[in-house]
MIPATOR-55916 format. One line per 8 residues: for each residue x, y, z of C-alpha. Coordinates in steps of 0.05 Angstrom, whole numbers, plus 5000, padded with zeros to 4 digits. Layout:
N
X/Y/Z  ...
//
This chain:
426
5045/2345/7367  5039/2303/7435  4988/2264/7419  5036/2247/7359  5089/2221/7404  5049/2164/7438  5037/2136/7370  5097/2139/7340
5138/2100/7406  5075/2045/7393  5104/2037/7329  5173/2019/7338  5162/1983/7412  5153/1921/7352  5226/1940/7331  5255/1947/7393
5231/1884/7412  5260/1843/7350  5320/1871/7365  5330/1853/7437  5298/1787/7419  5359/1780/7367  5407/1798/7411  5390/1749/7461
5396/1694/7415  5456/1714/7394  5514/1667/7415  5548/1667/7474  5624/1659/7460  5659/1633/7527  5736/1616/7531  5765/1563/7569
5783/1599/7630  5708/1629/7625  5681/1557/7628  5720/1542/7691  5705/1609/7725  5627/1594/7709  5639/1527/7740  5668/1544/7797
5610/1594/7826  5562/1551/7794  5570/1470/7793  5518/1451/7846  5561/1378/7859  5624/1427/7864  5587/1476/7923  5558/1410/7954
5637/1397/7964  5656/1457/7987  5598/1468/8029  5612/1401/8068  5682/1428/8080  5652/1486/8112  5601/1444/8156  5654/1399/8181
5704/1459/8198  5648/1488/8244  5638/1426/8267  5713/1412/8291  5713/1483/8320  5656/1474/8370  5691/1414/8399  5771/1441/8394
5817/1494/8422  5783/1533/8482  5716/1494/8477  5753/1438/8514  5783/1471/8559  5734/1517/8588  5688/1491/8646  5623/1469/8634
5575/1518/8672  5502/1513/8693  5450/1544/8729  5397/1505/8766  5335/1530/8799  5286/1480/8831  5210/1504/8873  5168/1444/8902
5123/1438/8959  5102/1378/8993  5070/1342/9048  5038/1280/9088  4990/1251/9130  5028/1268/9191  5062/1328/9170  5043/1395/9151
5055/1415/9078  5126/1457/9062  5154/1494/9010  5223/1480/8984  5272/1517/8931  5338/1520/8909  5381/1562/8870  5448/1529/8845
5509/1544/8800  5552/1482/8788  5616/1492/8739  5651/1427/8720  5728/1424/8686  5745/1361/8645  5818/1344/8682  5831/1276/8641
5787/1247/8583  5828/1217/8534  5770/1186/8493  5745/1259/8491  5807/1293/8465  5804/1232/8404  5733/1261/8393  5764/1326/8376
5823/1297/8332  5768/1260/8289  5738/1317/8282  5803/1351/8257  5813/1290/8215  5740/1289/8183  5757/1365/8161  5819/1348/8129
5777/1290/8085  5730/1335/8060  5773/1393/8042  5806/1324/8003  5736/1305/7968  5729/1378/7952  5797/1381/7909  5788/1314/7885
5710/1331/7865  5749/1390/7828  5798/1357/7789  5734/1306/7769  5691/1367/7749  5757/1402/7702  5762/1342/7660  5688/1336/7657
5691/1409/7639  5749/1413/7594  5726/1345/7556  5653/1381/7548  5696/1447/7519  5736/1402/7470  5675/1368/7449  5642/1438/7429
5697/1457/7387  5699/1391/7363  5631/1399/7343  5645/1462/7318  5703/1457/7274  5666/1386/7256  5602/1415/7224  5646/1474/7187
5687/1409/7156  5616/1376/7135  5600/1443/7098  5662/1434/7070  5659/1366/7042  5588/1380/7020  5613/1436/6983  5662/1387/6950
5616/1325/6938  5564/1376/6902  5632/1392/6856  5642/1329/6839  5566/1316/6827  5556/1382/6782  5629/1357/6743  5599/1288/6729
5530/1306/6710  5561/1357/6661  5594/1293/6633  5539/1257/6633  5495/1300/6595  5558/1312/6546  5552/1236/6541  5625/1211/6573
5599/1192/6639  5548/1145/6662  5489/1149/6693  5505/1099/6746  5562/1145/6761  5525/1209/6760  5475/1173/6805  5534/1155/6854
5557/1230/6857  5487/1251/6874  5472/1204/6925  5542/1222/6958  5524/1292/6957  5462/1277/6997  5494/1233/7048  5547/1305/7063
5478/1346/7055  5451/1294/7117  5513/1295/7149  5510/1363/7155  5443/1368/7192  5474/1313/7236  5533/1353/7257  5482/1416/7279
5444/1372/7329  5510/1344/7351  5537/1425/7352  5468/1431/7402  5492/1365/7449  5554/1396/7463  5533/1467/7473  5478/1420/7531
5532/1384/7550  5581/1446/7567  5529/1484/7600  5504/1425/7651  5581/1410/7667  5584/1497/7689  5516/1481/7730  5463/1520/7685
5413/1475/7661  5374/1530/7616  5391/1510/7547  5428/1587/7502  5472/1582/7436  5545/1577/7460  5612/1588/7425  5676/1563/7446
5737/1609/7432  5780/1557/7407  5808/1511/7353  5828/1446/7357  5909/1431/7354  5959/1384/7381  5967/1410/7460  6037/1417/7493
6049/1385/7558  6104/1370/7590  6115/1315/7656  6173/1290/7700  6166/1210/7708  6222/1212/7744  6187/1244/7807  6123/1202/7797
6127/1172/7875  6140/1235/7900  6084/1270/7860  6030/1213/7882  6038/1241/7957  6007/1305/7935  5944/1277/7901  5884/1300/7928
5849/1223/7915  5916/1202/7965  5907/1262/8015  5836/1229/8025  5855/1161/8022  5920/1176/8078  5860/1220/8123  5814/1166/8124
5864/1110/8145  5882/1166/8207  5806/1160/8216  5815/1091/8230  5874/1100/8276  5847/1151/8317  5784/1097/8321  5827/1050/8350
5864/1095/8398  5789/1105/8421  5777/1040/8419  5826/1029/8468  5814/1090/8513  5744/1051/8531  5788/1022/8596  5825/1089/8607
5802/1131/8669  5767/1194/8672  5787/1254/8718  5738/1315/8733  5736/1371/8789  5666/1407/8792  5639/1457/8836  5579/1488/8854
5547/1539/8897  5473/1547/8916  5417/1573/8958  5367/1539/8985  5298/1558/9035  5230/1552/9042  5217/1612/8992  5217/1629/8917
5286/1664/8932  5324/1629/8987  5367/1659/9039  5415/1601/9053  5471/1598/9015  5527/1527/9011  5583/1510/8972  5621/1443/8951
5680/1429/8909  5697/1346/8881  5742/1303/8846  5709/1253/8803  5742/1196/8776  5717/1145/8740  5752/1078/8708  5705/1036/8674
5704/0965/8683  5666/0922/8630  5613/0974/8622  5588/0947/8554  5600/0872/8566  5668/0824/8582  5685/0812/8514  5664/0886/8486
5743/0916/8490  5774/0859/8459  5722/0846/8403  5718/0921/8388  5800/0933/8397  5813/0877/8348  5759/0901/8296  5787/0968/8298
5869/0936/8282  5836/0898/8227  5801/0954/8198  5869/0997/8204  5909/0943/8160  5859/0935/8109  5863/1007/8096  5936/1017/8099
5940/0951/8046  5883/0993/8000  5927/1054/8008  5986/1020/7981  5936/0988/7927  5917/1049/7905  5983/1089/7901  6012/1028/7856
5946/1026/7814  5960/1113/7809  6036/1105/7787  6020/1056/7728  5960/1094/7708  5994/1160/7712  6059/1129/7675  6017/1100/7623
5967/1159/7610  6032/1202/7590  6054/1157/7544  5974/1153/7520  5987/1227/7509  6048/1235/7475  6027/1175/7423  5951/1216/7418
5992/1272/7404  6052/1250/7361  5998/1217/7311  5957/1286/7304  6020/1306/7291  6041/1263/7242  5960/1261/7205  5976/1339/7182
6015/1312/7132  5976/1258/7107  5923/1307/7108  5956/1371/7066  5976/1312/7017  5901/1290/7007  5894/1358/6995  5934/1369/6935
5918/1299/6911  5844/1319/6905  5864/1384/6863  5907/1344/6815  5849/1296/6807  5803/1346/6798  5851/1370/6743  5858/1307/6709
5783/1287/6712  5763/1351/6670  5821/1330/6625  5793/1272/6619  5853/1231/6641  5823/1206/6695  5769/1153/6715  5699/1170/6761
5732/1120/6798  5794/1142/6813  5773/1219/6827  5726/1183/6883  5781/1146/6918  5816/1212/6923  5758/1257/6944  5741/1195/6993
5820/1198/7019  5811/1273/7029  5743/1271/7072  5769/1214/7114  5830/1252/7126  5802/1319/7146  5741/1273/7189  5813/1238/7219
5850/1297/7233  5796/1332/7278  5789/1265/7315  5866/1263/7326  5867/1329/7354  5805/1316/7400  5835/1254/7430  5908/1289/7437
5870/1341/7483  5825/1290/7524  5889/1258/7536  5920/1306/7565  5858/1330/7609  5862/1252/7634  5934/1255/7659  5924/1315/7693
5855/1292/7730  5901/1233/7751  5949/1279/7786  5892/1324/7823  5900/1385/7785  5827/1424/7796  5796/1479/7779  5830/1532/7818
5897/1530/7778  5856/1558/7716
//
């Protein structure tokens, strides 16, 4: 009996591993809000953001706060041993500890508001890398069920066109069709049949294209829990100005141009004196731990005086005014460019949306045209001709419709990456 065991797990190991081979290809059905989740842990450009954040809040903590204020300490310890022609060789050490406090250094305490400043940009580029990764994300979801509800809607019209060609060629073998039209229906049937098989490799681009936009680049069959419909979305133009202030692409902008400032307050603190007390105390003898002990305590001040050329200050003062206006005129550039884009991607919206809208109609119509026509053409009181235009109506209506809806939805995921919304809202 235990010898029988052995043998009989050897013969289903084969079944057990179809099975979890099955279930691994099995697809993966993700919702919107599990897109943006998968995103946000995993979109390397996304973590190089954030990441950068991080490095330059480290970096404006070693400089700010008590870093400044604290003394400077060091400890010194210094053996030699020398000698002449006309004097006897000696040994000479010294052991010192020499502490100096920064009383007055204005170009120093700019230092540390850059540094403030540079930390406040990239927690900017991080938001506005967000809000640039949702619409890539959201357009990539829309595209999958797109592709999606677009390949069930070639199956579809395939399933019609062979109608129509099986309806004809009973015709034509009755002898009331002709063969050029039974040829027609046939060759239309294989164009949907082609379609079809176009639609699955565009199913596979999207399923690519969703997955690289999370940050996985190994390729698994995806399935996005959605359908395609007219989105709501509502927005106040009447507080455009006062929305533009809170953009994250503005936040950066507005940080940079106080870059520039504080560059030219540094600029001009090249002339400004510096203050410093230090102190020290020591030991010093002839051996490797001297007995004599001494103490000092100074003021230093220093006020340069062209100590990178005559004309440096000027040149580099006047550089640093120029580059301050030519940001704050690409500031106000860009918030004008903002209002009229943001103004005129909600009207690109509502008229995306009001014509998906509007193409349900036109599209239930084609419908029941096509069934009438069907109707008539088996009574024979209707032309090959006419039952095509109506079967052609009804696919380029139901192709129309899912295009409508997709562009009503990327609409909408363009105004809102105009106004900064990111990822974390989701």
């Amino acid at each position: 009996m235990m010898k029988k065991i052995p043998l009989l797990v050897l013969m289903l190991l084969p079944a057990c591993f179809a099975a979890a081979a099955a279930a691994a290809e099995l697809p993966l059905e993700l919702s919107w809000k599990d897109c943006a989740r998968a995103a946000l842990g995993n979109n390397p450009g996304l973590k190089a953001k954030k990441l950068a954040a991080e490095q330059n809040k480290y970096l404006y903590q070693s400089q700010a706060g008590i870093n400044y204020y604290l003394s400077s300490i060091d400890i010194s310890h210094s053996l030699s041993r020398s000698g002449s022609e006309t004097s006897s060789p000696s040994t000479r050490a010294s052991t010192s500890l020499q502490a100096t406090q920064p009383l007055l250094n204005l170009k120093a305490l700019s230092s540390i508001r850059s540094a403030k400043i540079r930390y406040d940009v990239a927690n900017a580029e991080y938001k506005v890398e967000s809000a640039n990764l949702r619409q890539t994300l959201y357009s990539a979801f829309v595209n999958l069920v797109y592709a999606q509800e677009n390949l069930a809607t070639q199956k579809k019209i395939l399933v019609i066109r062979q109608n129509s060609s099986q309806l004809v060629k009973l015709d034509y073998n009755s002898g009331t069709e002709s063969r050029g039209n039974m040829m027609t229906a046939e060759a239309k049937t294989e164009v949907s049949s082609s379609s079809v098989v176009q639609a699955e490799r565009s199913l596979d681009s999207a399923r690519r294209d969703l997955l690289n936009a999370m940050g996985f680049s190994d390729f698994r069959p995806v399935v996005a829990k959605a359908s395609l419909t007219a989105p709501d979305y509502t927005f106040d133009t009447g507080n455009v100005k006062g929305l533009i202030e809170t953009i994250p692409q503005v936040i950066s902008q507005e940080k940079s141009l106080e870059s520039v400032n504080e560059q030219l307050l540094s600029a001009k603190y090249d002339v400004y004196p510096t203050l410093n007390a230090s102190e020290s105390y020591g030991w010093s003898g002839k051996g490797e731990i001297p007995g004599t002990n001494g103490w000092s305590l100074g003021l230093s001040l220093n006020l340069p005086l062209f100590s990178n050329g005559p004309t440096y200050y000027a040149n580099n003062t006047r550089a640093a005014e120029l580059a301050l206006k030519s940001g704050e005129a690409s500031l106000r550039d860009m918030k004008n460019m903002l209002e009229g884009s943001i103004r005129n991607g909600y009207n690109d919206f509502l008229n995306a949306k009001d014509n998906a809208l509007v193409n349900v109609g036109v599209l239930n119509a084609a419908e029941e045209t096509y069934k009438e026509s069907q109707i008539k053409y088996q009574a024979g009181q209707m032309s090959f001709i006419d039952l095509e235009t109506t079967e052609q109506s009804l696919v380029d209506a139901q192709l129309k419709q899912l295009s409508l809806f997709q562009n009503a939805n990327t609409r909408k995921i363009s105004m809102e990456s105009l106004i900064g919304i990111g990822l974390e809202v989701e």
